[in-house]
C-alpha positions in Angstrom: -74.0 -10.7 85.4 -75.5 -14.0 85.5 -79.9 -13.7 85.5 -81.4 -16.5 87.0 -84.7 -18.2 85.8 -86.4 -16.8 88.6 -85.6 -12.9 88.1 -86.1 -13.8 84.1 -89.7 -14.5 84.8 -90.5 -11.7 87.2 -88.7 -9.7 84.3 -90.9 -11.2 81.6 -93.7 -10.8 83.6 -93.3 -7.1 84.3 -92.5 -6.6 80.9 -95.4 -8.1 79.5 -97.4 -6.0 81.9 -96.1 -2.7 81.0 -96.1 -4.0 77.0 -92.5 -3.9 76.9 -90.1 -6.0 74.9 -88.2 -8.7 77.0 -84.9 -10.1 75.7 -85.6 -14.0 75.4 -83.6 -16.4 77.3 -82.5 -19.5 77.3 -82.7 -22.3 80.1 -80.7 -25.2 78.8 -81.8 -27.3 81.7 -85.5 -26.9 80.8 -84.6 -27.8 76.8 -85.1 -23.9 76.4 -83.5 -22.5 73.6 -82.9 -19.3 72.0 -82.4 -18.8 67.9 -81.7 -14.8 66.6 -82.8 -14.2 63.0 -80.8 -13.0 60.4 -80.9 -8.9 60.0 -83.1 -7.6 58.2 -82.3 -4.2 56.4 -83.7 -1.6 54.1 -84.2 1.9 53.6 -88.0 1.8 54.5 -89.1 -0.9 56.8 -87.2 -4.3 57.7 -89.0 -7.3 58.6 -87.3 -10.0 59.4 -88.4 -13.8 61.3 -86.4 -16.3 63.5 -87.5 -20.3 63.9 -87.4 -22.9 66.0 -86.6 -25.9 65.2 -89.7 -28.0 63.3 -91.7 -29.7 66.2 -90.6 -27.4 69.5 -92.7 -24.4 70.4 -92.5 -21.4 70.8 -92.2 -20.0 74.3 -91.8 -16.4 73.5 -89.3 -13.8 71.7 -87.9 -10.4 71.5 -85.8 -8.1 69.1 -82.9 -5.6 68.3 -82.6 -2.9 66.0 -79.2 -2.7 65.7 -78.3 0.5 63.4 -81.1 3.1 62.4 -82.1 4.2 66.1 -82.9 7.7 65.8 -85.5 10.3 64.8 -85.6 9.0 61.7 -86.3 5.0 63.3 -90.1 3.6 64.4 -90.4 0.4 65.7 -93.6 -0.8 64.6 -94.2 -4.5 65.9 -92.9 -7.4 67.5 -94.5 -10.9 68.0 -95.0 -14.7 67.1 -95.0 -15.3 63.5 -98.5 -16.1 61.7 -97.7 -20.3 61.3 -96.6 -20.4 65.7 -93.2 -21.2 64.3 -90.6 -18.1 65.4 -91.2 -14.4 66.3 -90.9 -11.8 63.8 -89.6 -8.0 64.2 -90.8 -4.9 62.1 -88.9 -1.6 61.9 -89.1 1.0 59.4 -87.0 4.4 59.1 -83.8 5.4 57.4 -80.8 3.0 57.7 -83.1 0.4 59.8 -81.9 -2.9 60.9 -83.5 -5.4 62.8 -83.0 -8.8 64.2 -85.4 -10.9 66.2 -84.9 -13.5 68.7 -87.2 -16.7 69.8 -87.0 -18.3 73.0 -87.9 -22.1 72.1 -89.2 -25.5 74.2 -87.7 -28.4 73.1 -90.9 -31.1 72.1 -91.2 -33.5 74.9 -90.5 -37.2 74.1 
């Protein structure tokens, strides 16, 4: 299924309400961009950072813990890295492995 830009906005925007994570997506006709970060893993916490490219912004970002869900799992935070440049994910538990996503704007010019 196909999202539109429209229903990813009304999505992102109920999302950010309710403090949930929204997959980012891109909108190649915008000069939107999406990068995924390598995954991160370890036996106690994974924290692991995707970029844009230097000069574009960052528009917003998600993550996915891709092994490690479970009783033993916690996903602690999500959220733009400390420099602006890409998004981080934190996850700690047994087995956990995490990868984030950054949805990024092309710089104008």
């Amino acid at each position: 299924m196909k999202r539109t830009t429209a229903s990813l906005a009304l999505i992102a925007a109920v999302g950010g309400v309710l403090g949930m994570a929204v997959p980012a997506t891109a909108d190649d006709a915008n000069g939107q961009y999406t990068v995924t970060g390598p995954e991160a893993s370890s036996r106690g916490k994974a924290v692991t950072e995707a970029h844009c490219k230097p000069g574009d912004l960052v528009v917003g970002g998600s993550y996915e813990v891709t092994d490690g869900v479970g009783s033993s799992s916690l996903f602690v935070s999500t959220g733009p890295t400390a420099d602006a440049t890409g998004w981080y994910a934190h996850a700690q538990g047994n087995r956990t492995k995490a990868k984030p996503i950054v949805l990024c704007q092309k710089a104008a010019g």
